[in-house]
C-alpha positions in Angstrom: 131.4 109.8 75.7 128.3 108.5 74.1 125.9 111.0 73.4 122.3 110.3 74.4 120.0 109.0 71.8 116.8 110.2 70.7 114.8 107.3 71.3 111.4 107.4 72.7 109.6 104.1 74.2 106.2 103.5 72.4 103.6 104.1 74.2 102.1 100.5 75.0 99.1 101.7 77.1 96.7 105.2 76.7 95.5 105.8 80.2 92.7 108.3 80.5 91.5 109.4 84.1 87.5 110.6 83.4 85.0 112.7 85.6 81.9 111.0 85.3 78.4 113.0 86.1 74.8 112.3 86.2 71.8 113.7 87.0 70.5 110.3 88.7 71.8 106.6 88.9 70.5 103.1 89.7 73.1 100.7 89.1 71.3 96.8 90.9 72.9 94.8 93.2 73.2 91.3 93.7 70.3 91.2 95.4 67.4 92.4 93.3 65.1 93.1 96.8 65.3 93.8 100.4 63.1 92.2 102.6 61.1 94.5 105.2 63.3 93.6 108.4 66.6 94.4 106.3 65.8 98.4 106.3 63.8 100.7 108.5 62.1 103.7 107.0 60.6 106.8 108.6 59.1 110.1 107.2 62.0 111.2 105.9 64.7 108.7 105.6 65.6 104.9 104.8 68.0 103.2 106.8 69.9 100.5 105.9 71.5 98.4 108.6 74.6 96.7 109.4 73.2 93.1 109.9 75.8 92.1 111.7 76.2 95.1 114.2 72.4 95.1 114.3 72.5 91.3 115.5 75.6 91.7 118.2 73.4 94.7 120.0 70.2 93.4 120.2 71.9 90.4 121.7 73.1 92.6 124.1 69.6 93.7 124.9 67.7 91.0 125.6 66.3 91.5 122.2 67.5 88.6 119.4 64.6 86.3 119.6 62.3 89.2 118.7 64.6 89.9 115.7 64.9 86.7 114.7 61.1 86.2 114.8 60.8 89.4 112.7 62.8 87.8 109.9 60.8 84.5 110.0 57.4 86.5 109.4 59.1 88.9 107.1 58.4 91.9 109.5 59.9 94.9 110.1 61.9 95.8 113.1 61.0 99.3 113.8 59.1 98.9 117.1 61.9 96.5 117.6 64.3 99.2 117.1 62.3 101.7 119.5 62.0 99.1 122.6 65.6 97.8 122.3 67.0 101.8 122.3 64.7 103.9 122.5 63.8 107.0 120.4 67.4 107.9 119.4 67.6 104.4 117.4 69.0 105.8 114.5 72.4 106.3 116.9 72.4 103.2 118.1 75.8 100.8 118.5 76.7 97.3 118.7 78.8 96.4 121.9 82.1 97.0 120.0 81.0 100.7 118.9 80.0 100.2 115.1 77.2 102.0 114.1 74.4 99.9 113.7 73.4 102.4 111.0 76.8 104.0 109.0 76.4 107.1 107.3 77.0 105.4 103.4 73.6 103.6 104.6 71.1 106.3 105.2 69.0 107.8 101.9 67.1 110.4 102.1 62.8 109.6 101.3 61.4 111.4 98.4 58.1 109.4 98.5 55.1 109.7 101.3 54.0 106.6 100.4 54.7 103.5 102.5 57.9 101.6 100.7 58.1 98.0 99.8 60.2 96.0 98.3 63.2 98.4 98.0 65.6 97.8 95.0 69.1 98.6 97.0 71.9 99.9 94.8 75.1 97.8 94.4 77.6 99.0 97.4 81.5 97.9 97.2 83.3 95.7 100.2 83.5 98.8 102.5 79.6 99.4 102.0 79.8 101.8 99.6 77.9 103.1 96.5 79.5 102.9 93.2 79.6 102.3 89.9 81.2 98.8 88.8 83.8 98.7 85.3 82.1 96.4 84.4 78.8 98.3 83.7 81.0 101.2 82.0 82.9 98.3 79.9 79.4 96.7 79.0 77.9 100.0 77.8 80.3 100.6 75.7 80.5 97.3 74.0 77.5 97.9 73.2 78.4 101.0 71.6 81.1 99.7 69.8 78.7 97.1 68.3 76.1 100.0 67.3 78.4 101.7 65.6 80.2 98.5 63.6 76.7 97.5 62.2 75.8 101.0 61.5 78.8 102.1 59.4 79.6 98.2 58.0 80.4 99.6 54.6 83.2 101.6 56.1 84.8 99.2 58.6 84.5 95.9 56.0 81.6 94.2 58.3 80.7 90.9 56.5 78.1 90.6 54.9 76.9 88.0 56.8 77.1 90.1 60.0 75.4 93.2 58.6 71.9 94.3 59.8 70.0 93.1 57.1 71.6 89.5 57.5 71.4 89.5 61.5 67.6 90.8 60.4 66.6 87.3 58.7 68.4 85.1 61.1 66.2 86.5 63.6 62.8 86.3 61.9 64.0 82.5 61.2 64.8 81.8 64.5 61.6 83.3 66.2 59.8 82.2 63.7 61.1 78.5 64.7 60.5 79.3 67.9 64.0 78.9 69.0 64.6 82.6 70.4 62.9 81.5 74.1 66.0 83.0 76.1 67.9 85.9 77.1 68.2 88.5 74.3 72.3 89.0 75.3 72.8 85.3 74.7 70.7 85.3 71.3 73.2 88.9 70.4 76.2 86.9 71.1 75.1 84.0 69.0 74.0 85.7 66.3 76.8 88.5 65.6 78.7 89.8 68.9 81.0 87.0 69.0 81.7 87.6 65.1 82.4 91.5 65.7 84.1 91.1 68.6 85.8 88.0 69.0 86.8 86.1 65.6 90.3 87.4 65.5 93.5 85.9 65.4 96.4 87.4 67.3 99.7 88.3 65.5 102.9 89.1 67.5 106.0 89.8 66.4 105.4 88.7 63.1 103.9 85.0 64.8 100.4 84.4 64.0 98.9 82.5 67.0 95.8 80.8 65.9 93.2 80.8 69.1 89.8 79.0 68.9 87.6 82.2 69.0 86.8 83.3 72.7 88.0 85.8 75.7 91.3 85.1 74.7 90.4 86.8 71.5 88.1 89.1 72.3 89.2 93.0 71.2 87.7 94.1 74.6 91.0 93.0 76.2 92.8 95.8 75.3 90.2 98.4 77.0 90.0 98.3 80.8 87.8 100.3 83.0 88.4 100.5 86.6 85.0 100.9 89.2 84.6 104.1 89.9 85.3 106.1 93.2 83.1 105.7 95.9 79.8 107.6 95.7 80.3 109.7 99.1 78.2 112.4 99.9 79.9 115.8 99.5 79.2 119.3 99.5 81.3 122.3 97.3 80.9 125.5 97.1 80.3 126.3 93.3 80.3 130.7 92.3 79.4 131.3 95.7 77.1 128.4 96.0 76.7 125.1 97.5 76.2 121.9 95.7 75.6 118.7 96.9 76.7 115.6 95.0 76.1 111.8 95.3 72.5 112.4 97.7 71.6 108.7 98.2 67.9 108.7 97.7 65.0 106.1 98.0 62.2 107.2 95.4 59.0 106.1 93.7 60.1 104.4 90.1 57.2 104.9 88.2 56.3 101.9 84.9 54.8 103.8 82.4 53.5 102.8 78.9 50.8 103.9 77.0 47.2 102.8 75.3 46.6 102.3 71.6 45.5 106.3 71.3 48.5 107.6 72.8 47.1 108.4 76.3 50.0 107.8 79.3 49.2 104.2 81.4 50.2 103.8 84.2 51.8 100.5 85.0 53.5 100.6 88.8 55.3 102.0 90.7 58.8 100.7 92.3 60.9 102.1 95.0 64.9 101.9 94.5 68.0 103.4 96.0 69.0 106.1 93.9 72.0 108.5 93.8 71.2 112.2 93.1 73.6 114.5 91.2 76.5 112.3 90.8 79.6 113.4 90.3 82.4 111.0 90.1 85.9 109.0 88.6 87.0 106.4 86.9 90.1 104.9 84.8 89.8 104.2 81.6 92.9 102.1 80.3 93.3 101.1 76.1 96.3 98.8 75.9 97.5 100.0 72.0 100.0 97.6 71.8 97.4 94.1 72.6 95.5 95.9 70.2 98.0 96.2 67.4 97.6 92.2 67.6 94.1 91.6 66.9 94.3 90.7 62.8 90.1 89.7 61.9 89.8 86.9 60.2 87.5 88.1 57.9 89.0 91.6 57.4 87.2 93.6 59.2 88.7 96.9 60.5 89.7 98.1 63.9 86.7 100.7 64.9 89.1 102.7 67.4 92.4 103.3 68.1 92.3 105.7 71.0 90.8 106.6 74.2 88.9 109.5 72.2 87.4 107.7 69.2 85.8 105.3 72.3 84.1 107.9 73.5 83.1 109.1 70.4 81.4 105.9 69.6 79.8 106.0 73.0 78.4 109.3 72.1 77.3 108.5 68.7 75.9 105.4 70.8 73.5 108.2 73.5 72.6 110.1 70.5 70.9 107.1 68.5 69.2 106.5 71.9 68.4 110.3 72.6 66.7 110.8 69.8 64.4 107.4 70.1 63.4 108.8 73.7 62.5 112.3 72.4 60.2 111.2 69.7 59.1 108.3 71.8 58.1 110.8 74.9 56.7 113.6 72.1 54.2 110.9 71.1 52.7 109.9 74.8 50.3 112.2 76.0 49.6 113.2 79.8 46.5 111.7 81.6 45.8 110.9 85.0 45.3 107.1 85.2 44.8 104.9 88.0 45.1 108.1 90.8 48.9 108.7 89.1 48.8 112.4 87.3 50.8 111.0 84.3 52.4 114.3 83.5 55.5 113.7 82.0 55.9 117.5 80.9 59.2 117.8 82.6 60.9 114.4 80.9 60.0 116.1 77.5 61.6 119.4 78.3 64.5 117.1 79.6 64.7 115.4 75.9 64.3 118.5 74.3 67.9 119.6 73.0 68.8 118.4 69.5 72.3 117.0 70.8 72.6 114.7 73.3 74.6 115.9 76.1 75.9 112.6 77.1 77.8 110.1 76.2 75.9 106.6 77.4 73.4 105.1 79.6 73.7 102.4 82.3 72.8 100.7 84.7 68.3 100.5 85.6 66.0 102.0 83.2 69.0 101.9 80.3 66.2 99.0 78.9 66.2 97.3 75.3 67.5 100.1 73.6 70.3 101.0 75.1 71.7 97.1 75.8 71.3 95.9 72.9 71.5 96.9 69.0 67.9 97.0 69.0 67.3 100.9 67.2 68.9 98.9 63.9 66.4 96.5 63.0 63.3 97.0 62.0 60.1 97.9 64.0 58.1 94.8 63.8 61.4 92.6 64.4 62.4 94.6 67.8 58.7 94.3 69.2 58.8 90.7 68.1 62.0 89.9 70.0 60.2 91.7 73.3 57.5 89.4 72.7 59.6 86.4 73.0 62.2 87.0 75.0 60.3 89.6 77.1 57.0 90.7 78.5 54.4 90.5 75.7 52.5 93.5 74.5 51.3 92.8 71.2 50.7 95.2 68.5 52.8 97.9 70.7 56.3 99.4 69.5 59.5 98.0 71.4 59.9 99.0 73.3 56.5 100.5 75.2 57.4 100.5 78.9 59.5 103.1 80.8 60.3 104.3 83.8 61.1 108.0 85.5 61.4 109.1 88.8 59.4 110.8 91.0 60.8 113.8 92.8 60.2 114.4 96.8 57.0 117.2 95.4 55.8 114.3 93.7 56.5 115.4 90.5 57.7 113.1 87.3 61.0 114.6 87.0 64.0 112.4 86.7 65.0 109.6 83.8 67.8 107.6 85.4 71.0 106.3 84.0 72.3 108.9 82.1 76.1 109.5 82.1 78.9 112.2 81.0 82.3 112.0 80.8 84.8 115.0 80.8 88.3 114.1 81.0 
């Protein structure tokens, strides 16, 4: 009898299962606006129909053409609403029993004001909020490239991808004029594809050479599921209820400032938002695909683990944190334009030393928290917004922000925000 061997089977994947909060979300949907007739708000909510059910039972009731009209002028459908089923509208059902309005598709209404042009927030196949991978997996791409270029001496960056290299590219190229495009195209031109993608593979000993691309992109190896549904829920917490994922519709208010400091205000927008969110998602790092990935220029692997991710991601929020603090120290509060520009409560919110989270997604995450922009140099990261962005000469980059409004009117909120525990 052969005894059993004491052989263990590398581990080929490091599968981490993470709890992911905020205080307030906005992740955009494919479709940047919703028309007037595609929602129906009242005092205190937004509804958000099923355009399908919706169509089936005002078929039923006589009441199509009126729809149809509605969505020629760009109307709403309110009244439409009321004379097709009375006052209890909101209840209403298509002749095959789906609720014109499901429950995933009413937000609360934090704002008195009128809304217009809603911002929805991307829903799943079953009409559900969530948070896509792929807006975790961007994130923290971005993070990884942070950190590269910050710590360049320590991970062998080469010289020609280092900040102060990528720095004169850029002046060249703007300076030539030949920056007129999207600022992730210009990042992958000018170093992303460098840092992330000129690898060779080398398995089993083979070396495969690939023309640089996906195929040899290190961001393979790291998968990040979408997260769970973001369902309304309430727990009982030391004796005390809390309610997570409250879909909300609230005034996004565009602030910048004027030349002596004073608040400005800009607009205001009014987006889906999710309240106190509280929810999952898988992230995956394949350790053996990685074990392939040889740079061509000898550059080193910046992680090896599921925990030196997210302590790049973090190291990513603080560098961001700490732009925001001094950023919202420097603005002062003014009323401007009938807005009282008190942003009081978004200071005490930067306040801490230590970022508490670990990245920023999805609306409002802006320049700095997309890009590497916190490397390079003032002048260089206001020129870029000038040419690839809004213009606002002689203005740091960037100038604009946006918080949220709570349902006292208050400036309360700064969305995107994320923690991960797990």
């Amino acid at each position: 009898m052969v005894s059993a061997l004491n052989i263990s089977k590398p581990q080929v994947y490091e599968t981490r299962t993470i709890q992911l909060s905020s205080p307030l979300l906005h992740i955009g949907s494919a479709v940047s606006r919703l028309n007037p007739f595609e929602y129906v708000q009242t005092s205190q909510r937004v509804y958000l129909p099923d355009q399908e059910a919706l169509a089936r039972a005002l078929s039923n009731r006589g009441k199509l053409h009126d729809y149809i009209g509605a969505i020629e002028h760009r109307q709403e459908i309110l009244s439409i609403l009321e004379s097709a089923f009375g006052k209890n509208w909101q209840n209403a059902e298509d002749i095959l029993g789906n609720p014109i309005f499901p429950l995933g598709a009413i937000d609360r209404k934090w704002t008195d004001e009128k809304v217009t042009d809603l911002r929805p927030m991307i829903r799943n196949g079953f009409g559900q909020l969530y948070i896509p991978g792929s807006s975790i997996k961007g994130a923290i791409r971005t993070a990884i490239a942070y950190y590269l270029l910050k710590n360049a001496d320590q991970y062998g960056v080469p010289n020609s991808n280092r900040v102060s290299a990528i720095e004169e590219r850029l002046r060249q190229q703007l300076d030539n004029d030949h920056l007129k495009r999207q600022q992730k195209w210009a990042d992958d031109e000018l170093f992303m594809d460098s840092l992330f993608a000129d690898f060779s593979l080398n398995y089993q000993g083979k070396s495969m050479a690939e023309r640089t691309g996906p195929n040899t992109d290190i961001m393979r190896a790291v998968q990040v599921t979408d997260s769970q549904p973001l369902i309304e829920r309430k727990v009982t917490i030391n004796n005390r209820q809390v309610t997570f994922n409250i879909p909300v519709v609230a005034e996004i208010l565009v602030s910048s400032h004027f030349e002596n400091e004073n608040a400005k205000y800009r607009a205001s927008i009014y987006a889906e938002v999710v309240r106190n969110v509280k929810t999952k998602f898988t992230l995956s790092l394949d350790t053996e695909m990685l074990s392939w990935f040889q740079h061509k220029r000898g550059m080193k692997m910046p992680f090896k683990s599921v925990d030196e991710l997210l302590k790049i991601c973090q190291s990513f929020a603080q560098e961001q944190w700490d732009g925001e603090h001094d950023y919202w120290s420097m603005v002062k509060n003014q009323k401007h334009q009938g807005k009282n520009l008190d942003f009081t409560a978004i200071r005490d919110f930067y306040e801490p030393e230590r970022c508490p989270y670990h990245l920023r997604i999805g609306w409002a995450s802006g320049m700095t928290g997309t890009t590497v922009g916190w490397l390079f140099a003032d002048d260089l990261r206001a020129k870029i917004r000038d040419t690839c962005g809004i213009k606002a000469p002689n203005f740091e980059a960037p100038k604009s922000r946006r918080t949220v409004v709570d349902p006292q009117g208050n400036i309360k909120y700064v969305p995107g925000w994320v923690k991960f525990r797990g």
